[in-house]
N, C-alpha and C positions, 0 to 999 in steps of 0.2 A: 305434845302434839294434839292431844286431845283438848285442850283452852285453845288451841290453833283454828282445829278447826272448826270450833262452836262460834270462833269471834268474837270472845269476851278477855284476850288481852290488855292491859291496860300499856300507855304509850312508850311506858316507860318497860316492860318486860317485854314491848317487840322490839325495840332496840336494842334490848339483850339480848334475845332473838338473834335479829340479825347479825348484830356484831358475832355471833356464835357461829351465823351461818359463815360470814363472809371469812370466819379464820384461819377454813380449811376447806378446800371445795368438796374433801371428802362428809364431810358434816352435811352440808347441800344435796348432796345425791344418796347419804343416809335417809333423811328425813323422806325425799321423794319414792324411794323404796320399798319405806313402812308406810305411808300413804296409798299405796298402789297397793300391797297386800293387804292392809284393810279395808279398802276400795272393794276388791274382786273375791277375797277370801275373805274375810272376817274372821280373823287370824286369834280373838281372843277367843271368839266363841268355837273355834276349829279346837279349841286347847282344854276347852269343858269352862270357859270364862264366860260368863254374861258384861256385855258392854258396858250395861250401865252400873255395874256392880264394878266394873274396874275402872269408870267415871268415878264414880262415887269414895272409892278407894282414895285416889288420886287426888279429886276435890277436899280434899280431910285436911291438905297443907294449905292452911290460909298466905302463909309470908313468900313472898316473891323468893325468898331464898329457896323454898321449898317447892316452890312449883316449877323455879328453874333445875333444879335436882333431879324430880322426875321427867322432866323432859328429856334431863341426858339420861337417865337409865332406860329411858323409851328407845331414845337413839342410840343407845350401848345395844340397844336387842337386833341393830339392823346388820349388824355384824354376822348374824346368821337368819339374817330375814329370809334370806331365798330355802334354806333348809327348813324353816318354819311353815313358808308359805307349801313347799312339798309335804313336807309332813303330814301336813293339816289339811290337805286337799287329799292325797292321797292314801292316809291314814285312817282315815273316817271308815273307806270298803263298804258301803252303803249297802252295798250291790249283793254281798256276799251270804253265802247259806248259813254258813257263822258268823260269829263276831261278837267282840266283847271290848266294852269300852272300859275308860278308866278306871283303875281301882279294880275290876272285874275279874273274877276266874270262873269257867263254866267249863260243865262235862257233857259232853252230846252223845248219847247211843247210835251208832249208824244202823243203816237197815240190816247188814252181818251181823250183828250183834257185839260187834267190837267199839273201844269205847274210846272217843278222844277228849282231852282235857285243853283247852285255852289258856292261855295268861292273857294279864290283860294287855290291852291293844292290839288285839291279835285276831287274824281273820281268815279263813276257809270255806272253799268248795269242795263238795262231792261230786262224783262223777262214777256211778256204780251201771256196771254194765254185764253180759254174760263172759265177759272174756277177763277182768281187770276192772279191782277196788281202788278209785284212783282219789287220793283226799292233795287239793293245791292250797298248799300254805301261801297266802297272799300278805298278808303282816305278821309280827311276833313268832312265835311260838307253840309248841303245842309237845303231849305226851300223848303217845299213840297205844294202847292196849288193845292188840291186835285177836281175832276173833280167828281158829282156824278154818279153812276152806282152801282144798286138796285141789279145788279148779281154779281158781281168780287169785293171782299174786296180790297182795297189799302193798300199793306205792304212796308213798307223800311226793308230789313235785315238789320244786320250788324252781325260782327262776334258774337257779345255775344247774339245776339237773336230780333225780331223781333218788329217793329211800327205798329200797325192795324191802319188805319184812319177810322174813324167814322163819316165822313162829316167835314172837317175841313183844317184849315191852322198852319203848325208845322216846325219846327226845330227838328234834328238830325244830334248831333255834335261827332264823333268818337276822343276818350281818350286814354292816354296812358297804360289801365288799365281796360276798360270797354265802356262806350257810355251817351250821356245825350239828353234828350231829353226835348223842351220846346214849348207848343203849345199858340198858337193866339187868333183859334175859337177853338168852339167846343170840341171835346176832342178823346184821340187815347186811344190805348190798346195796352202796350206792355206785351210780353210775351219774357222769356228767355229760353236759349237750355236747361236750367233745370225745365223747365214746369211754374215756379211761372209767375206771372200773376199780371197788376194793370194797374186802370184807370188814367189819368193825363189828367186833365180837365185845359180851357180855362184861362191863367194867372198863369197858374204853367209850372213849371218844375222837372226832375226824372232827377239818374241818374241808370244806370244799370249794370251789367255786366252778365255773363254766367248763376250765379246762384244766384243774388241779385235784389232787386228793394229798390230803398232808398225812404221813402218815401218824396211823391211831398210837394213840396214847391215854394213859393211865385217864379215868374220870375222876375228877376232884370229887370228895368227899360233898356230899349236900347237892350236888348237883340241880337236883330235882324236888329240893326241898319246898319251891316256891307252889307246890300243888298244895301244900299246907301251911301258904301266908311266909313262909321265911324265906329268906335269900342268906347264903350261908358264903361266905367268902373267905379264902385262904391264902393269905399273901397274895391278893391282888391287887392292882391301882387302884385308887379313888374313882378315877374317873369310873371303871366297869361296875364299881358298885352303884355311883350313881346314877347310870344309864340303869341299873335295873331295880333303882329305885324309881324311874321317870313314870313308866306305863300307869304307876299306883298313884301320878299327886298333879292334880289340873292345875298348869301354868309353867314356868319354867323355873329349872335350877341350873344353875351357871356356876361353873366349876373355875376358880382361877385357874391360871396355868402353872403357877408355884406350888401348887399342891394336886394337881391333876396326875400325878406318878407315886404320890406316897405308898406306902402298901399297908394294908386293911387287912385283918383277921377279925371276923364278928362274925354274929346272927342276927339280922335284923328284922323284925316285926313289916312287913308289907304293907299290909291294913293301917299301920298309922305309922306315915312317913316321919309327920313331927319328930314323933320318941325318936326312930330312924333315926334321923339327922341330927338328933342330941345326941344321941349314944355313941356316934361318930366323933362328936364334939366330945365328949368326955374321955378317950381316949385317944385321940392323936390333936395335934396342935393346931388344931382349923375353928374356924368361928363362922356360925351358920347367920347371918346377916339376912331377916325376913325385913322387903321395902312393904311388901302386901302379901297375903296368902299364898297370890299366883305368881311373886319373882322372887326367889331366894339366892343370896349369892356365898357361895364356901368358899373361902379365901384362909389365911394366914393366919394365926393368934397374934 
């Protein structure tokens, strides 16, 4: 797509082109897709990619074989272009009193003197007032070490509804789908925008959404390990490990869907995805396939 749109095809690779577009009209309104997200978003650089640097990437395959390659793994991306163009527009949180980009962990003192920690991609307002300490989780995640004061409750929003803290140290992780919430000490109270109501006391976790509360259960060991660079996973799928391996490595990793259920026991290093994704590789049977730094694909051995 990128020789596409510069104009420097030669006649015989737009007819390869073509014949590619005309074989499936789904191929045609891929291509137009990723053109419009990179048109209106600038979807590599929304990802922490520089353009020309994923030009230049790209440009590296001299043989028509190879520049027709990356063409389809461009248009392999449009399968979830609209998720990307969301992301990437509104993932950024520009606006936000927090925020931590890629790779990123940060700790903010609030005016209480309570203390919250970021993962990265992850974004937050404050809202302190005389009645109500109110912090809105806008992206990611966050760990709240909560400051006590006898007047003003401690709430995290988030979209589906509200954390009370009740003297204590908690996690609130935002989902594709709703929010989960997992505490340390003591215990919180959430409440959703449909009124229900439940306590999640000290070694559990919940999860929630608008008008649900699941109930608490046991918190996986490591939970919270990623405040100290590690993501710690215990017979989970592939795919959760690599959604939280995503926040840490600019560009995309695409999970097949033959291995996207396997289950994972590791500890994996944050700060350098690469090892990550080897160590993955060295035990369970998946092959980590880099086409560039910013597209990697885990598929099958």
């Amino acid at each position: 797509m990128l020789r596409l749109e510069e104009g420097d095809l030669t006649h015989s690779d737009r007819a390869r082109y073509d014949a590619w577009q005309r074989a499936d009209p789904r191929h045609a309104e891929a291509i137009s897709k990723l053109m419009q997200a990179a048109k209106y978003f600038d979807v590599p650089r929304q990802m922490g990619i520089e353009t020309d640097t994923l030009l230049q990437k790209l440009e590296k395959s001299t043989s028509r074989r190879k520049l027709l390659r990356n063409m389809a793994v461009l248009a392999g991306m449009t399968a979830g272009a609209g998720w990307l163009v969301h992301r990437g527009a509104s993932g950024l949180n520009l606006s936000a009193d927090f925020r931590t980009a890629t790779g990123e962990r940060h700790s903010y003192r609030l005016p209480d003197q309570s203390l919250i920690t970021l993962n990265a991609r992850s974004a937050a307002d404050i809202a302190f007032d005389s009645h109500e300490r109110l912090v809105r989780l806008r992206a990611g995640m966050l760990i709240a070490d909560v400051a006590h004061d006898g007047q003003r409750p401690f709430v995290i929003d988030t979209l589906y509804g509200g954390v009370r803290a009740l003297g204590t140290e908690f996690q609130v992780r935002l989902l594709p789908d709703g929010a989960e919430v997992a505490v340390a000490s003591s215990k919180v109270e959430i409440r959703t925008h449909s009124g229900a109501t439940c306590q999640v006391h000290a070694g559990e976790r919940a999860m929630f959404t608008s008008h649900s509360i699941e109930t608490p259960s046991k918190t996986q060991d490591g939970a919270m390990a990623w405040v100290n660079g590690y993501y710690v996973a215990l017979d989970e799928p592939l795919t959760h490990v690599i959604d939280a391996l995503r926040p840490y490595r600019r560009g995309i990793i695409r999970v097949d869907p033959a291995v996207a259920s396997m289950r994972v026991s590791a500890a994996l290093p944050l700060d350098d995805t690469d090892r990550a994704l080897n160590s993955l590789a060295s035990i369970m049977p998946i092959e980590i396939q880099r086409y560039t730094p910013y597209w990697v694909i885990v598929s099958a051995r």
